[in-house]
C-alpha distance (Angstrom), angle and dihedral (degrees) to the residues before:
residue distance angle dihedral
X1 . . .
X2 3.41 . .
X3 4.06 137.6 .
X4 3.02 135.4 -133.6
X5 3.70 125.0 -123.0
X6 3.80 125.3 -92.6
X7 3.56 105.2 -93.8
X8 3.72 93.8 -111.5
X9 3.46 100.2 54.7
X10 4.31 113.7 100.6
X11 3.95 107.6 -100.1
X12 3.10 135.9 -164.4
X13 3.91 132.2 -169.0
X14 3.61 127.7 -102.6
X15 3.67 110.3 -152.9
X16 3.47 101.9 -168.1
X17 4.17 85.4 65.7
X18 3.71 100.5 19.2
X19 4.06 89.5 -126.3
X20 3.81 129.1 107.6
X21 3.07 123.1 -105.8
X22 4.22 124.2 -161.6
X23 3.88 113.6 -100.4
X24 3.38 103.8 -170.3
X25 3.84 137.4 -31.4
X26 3.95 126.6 -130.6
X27 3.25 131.9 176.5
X28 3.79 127.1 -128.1
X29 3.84 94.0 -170.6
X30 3.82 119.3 114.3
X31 4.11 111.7 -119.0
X32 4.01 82.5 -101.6
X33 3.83 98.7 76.9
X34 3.88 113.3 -148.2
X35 3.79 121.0 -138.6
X36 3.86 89.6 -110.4
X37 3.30 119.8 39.7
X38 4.03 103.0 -145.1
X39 3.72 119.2 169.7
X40 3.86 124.9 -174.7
X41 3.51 129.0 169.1
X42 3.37 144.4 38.7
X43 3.94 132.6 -166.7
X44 3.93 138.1 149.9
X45 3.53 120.1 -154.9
X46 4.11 123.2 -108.1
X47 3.67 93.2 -94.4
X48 3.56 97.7 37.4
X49 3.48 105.1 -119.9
X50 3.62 102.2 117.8
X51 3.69 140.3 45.9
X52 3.91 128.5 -153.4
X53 3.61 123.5 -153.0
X54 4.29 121.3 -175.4
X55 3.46 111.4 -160.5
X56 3.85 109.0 -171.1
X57 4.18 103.1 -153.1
X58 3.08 92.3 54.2
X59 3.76 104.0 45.3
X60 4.04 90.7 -128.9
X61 3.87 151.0 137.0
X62 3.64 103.5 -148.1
X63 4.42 104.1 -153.5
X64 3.84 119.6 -148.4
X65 3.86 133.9 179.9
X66 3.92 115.0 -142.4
X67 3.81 116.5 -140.6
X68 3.38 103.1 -128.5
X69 3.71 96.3 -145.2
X70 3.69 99.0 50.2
X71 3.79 115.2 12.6
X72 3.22 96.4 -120.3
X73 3.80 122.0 141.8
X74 3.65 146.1 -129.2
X75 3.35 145.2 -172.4
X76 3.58 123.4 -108.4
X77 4.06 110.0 161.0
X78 3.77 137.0 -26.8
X79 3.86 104.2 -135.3
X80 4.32 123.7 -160.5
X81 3.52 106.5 -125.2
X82 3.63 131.1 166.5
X83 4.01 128.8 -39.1
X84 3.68 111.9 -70.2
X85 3.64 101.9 -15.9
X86 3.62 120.2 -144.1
X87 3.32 116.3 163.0
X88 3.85 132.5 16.3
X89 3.88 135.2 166.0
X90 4.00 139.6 -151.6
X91 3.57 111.8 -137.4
X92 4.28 116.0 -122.8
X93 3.99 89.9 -98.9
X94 3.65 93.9 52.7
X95 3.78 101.7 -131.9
X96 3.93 97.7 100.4
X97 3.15 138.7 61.2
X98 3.76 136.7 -176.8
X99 3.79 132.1 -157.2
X100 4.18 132.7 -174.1
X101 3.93 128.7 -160.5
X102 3.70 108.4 -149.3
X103 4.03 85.9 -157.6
X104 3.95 93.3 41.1
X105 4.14 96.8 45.3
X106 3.22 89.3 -151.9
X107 4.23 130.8 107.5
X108 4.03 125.3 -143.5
X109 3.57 131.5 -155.4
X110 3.66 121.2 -151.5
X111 3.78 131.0 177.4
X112 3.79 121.4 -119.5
X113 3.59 116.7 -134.0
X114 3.90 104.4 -135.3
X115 3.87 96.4 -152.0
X116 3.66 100.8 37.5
X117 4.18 113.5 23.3
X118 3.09 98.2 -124.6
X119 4.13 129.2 142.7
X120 3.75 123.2 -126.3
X121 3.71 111.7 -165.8
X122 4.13 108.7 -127.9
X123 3.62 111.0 170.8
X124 3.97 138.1 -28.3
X125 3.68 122.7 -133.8
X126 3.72 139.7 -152.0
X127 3.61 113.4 -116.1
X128 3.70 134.6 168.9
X129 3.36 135.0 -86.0
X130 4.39 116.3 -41.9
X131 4.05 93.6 -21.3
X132 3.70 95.3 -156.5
X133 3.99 100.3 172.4
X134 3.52 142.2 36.2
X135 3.66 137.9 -162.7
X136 3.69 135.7 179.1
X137 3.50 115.8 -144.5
X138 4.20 116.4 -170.0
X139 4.14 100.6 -145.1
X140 3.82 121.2 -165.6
């Protein structure tokens, strides 16, 4: 008999059996391991390139680079960020991106280096009470 993946391992689908099987598994965890392991968040950039992982015992922004031929992922940086992220957003042009702590009530905006990945903190913000999402919205 055989299982089925956790559900938050990547999957991709067999089409012989029309089930997923696992691909490959990557951690997003810092080497310091937190008591509870408490992922997030999600997001690629625009072009694809990079991948960006919030894991919320930690307090970090785990950075990947995509392999363009294969998917596959590796790890660039793991960045602090703000106090229990939960939600965080890349902006349409893929050079920002912006992170809330729902125990820090505060947002920060880093910079995304377009060759490399990696986050450059710009500025933190006050926000309200546990800011748990955030979405970018392009006005005219």
């Amino acid at each position: 008999m055989r299982r089925a993946a956790p559900a938050n391992w990547p999957c991709l689908p067999n089409r012989n059996r029309r089930r997923f099987h696992t691909a490959w598994v990557i951690s997003a965890l810092p080497e310091k391991k937190p008591d509870k392991i408490w992922a997030a968040d999600l997001h690629l950039t625009p072009d694809g390139k990079f991948l960006y992982a919030s894991e919320r015992g930690t307090s970090t922004i785990a950075v990947f680079r995509v392999d363009p031929a294969d998917g596959t992922l590796a790890l660039i940086e793991h960045t602090a960020t703000e106090q229990q992220p939960r939600g965080f957003a890349i902006d349409p042009t893929g050079r920002y991106l912006l992170a809330v702590g729902q125990l820090s009530d505060s947002m920060t905006s880093y910079a995304i280096d377009p060759a490399s990945g990696k986050l450059t903190k710009l500025k933190q913000y006050p926000m309200g009470k546990n800011p748990n999402w955030v979405e970018i919205v392009n006005l005219p």
